[in-house]
KEVEXFI-687373 format. One line per field, with one value per residue (C-alpha): residue number from 0; residue in one letter; x, y, z. Coordinates in pm, 1 decimal, decimal comma, always signed. Example, Ala and Ser with C-alpha at 12.3 -4.5 7.8 and 13.67 -1.06 7.14 Angstrom:
<pts>
seq <- 0 / 1
type <- A / S
X <- +1230,0 / +1367,0
Y <- -450,0 / -106,0
Z <- +780,0 / +714,0
</pts>
This chain:
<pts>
seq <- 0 / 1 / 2 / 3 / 4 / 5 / 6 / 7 / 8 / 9 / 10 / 11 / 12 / 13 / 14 / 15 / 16 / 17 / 18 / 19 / 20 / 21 / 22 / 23 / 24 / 25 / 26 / 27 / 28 / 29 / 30 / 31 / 32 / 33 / 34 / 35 / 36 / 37 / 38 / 39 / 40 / 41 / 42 / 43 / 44 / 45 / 46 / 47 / 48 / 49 / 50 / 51 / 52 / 53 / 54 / 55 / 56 / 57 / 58 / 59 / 60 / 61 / 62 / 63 / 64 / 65 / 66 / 67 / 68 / 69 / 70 / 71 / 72 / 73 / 74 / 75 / 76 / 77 / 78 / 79 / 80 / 81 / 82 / 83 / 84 / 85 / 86 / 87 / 88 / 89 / 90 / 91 / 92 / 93 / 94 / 95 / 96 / 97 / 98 / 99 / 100 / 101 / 102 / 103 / 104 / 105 / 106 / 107 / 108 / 109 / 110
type <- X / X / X / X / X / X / X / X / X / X / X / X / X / X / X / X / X / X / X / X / X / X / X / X / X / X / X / X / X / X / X / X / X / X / X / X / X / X / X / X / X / X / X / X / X / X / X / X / X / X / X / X / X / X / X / X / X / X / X / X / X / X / X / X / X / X / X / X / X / X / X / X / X / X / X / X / X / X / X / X / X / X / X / X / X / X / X / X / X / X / X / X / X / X / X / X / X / X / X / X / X / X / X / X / X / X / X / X / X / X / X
X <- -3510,9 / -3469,6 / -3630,2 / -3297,0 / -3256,4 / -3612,2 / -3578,8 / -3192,4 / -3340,9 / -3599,8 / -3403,3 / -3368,6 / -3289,9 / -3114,5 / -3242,2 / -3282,6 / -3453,7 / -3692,9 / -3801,8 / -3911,1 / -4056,1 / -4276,7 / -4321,6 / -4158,8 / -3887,7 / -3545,3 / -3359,4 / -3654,1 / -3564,6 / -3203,0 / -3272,0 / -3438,6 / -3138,3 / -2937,6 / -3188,9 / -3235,0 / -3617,6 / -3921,4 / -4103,3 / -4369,6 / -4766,2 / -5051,3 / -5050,4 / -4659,4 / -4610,1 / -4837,1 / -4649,4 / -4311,3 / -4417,2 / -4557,2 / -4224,6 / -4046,1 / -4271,1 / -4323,3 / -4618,4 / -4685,5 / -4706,9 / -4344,2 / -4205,0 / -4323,9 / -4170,8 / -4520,4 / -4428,6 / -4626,6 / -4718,3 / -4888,2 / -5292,5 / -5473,7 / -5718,9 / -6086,8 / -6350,1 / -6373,7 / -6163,2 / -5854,7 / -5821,1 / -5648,4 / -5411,2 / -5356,0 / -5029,1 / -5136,7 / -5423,5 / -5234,8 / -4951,8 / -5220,9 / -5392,2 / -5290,0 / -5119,6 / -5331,4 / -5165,4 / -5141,5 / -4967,4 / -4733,0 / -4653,5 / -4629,5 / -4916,0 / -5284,0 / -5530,8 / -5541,3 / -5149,2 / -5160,2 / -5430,0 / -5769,2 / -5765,5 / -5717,7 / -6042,4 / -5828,6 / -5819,0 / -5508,6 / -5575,3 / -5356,3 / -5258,9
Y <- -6053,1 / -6383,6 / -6726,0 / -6873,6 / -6553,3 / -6601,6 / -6951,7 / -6923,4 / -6689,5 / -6897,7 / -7243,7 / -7432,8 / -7761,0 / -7891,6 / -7880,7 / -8277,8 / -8281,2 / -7943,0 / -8109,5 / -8435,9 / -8274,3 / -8118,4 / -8414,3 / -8266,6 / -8438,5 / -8488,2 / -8235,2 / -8012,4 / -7727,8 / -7793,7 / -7659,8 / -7363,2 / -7249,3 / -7253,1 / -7095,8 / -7378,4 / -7451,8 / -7222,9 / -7244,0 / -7545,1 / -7406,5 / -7520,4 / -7729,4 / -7832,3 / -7462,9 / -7425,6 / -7733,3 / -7555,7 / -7235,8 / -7440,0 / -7657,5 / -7264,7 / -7136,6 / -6869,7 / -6782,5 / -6862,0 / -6467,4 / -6408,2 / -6699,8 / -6559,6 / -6238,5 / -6060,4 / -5704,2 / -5717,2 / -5415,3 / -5410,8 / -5387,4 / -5715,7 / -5587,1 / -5648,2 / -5836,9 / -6114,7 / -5972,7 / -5925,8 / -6290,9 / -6293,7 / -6034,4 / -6164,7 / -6325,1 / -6596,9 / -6689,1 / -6753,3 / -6982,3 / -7178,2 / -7274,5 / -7596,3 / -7603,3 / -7721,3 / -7999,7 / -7807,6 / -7553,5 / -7758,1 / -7917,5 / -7578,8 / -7718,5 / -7730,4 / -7914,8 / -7597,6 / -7650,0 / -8017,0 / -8007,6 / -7863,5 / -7529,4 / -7663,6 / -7894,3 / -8201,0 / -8477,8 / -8696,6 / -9044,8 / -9232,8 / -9516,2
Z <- +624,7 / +380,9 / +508,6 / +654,8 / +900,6 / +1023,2 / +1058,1 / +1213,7 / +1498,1 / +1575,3 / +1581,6 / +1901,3 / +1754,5 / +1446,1 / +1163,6 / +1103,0 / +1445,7 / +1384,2 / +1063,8 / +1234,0 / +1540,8 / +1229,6 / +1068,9 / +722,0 / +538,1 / +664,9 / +438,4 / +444,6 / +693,3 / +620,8 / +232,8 / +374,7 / +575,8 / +293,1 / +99,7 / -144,3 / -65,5 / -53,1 / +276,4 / +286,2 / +253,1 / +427,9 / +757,4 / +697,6 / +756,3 / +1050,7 / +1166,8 / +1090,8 / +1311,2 / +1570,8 / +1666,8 / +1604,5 / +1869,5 / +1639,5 / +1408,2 / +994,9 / +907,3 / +1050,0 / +856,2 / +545,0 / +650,2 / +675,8 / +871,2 / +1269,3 / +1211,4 / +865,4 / +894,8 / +764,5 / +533,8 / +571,3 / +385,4 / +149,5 / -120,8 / +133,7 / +148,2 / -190,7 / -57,8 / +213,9 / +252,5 / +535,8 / +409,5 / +83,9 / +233,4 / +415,7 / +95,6 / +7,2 / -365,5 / -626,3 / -869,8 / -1168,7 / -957,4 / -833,0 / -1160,4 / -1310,1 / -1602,6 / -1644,0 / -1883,8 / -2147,3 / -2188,2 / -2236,6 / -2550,8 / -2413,2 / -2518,4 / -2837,6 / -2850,2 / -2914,2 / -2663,0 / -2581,8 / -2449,2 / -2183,3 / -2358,7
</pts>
């Protein structure tokens, strides 16, 4: 099931008014309808499930009925635990400091 059917059988409001109520931007939950935005991580996605009266793993489409694997390790494969991580910058950005010059042992000063 994509991200716009959860979200479209979970929808009381519009989608303007589900985004505020969650504090996200305007054209936020409108973009995931249309499939045009991935979901939100962290606490804009708890937010999200919250006003949806529904929970984070079934708006990333995690099955009920899957077991949550145990232990320390499990957290990496765990799919919750991984969209409530917040994003790191370089993530986000889709760079790090070994692409921009690093790796390479030269420096680059900001100028």
């Amino acid at each position: 099931m994509s991200i716009a059917a959860r979200l479209q059988g979970r929808l009381e409001l519009s989608p303007e008014q589900a985004a505020h109520a969650a504090g996200l931007p305007a054209g936020l939950v409108r973009g995931l309808l249309e499939d045009e935005l991935p979901l939100p991580r962290g606490r804009r996605l708890s937010r999200l499930a919250d006003v949806l009266e529904t929970s984070v793993a079934y708006l990333i489409g995690l099955d009920p009925d899957a077991p949550v694997p145990d232990g320390a390790a499990a957290m990496d494969n765990n799919p919750v635990e991984r969209a409530m991580r917040p994003v790191a910058l370089a993530e986000r950005t889709g760079c790090s400091l070994d692409r921009m010059g690093a790796e390479s042992g030269r420096r680059r000063s900001i100028a």
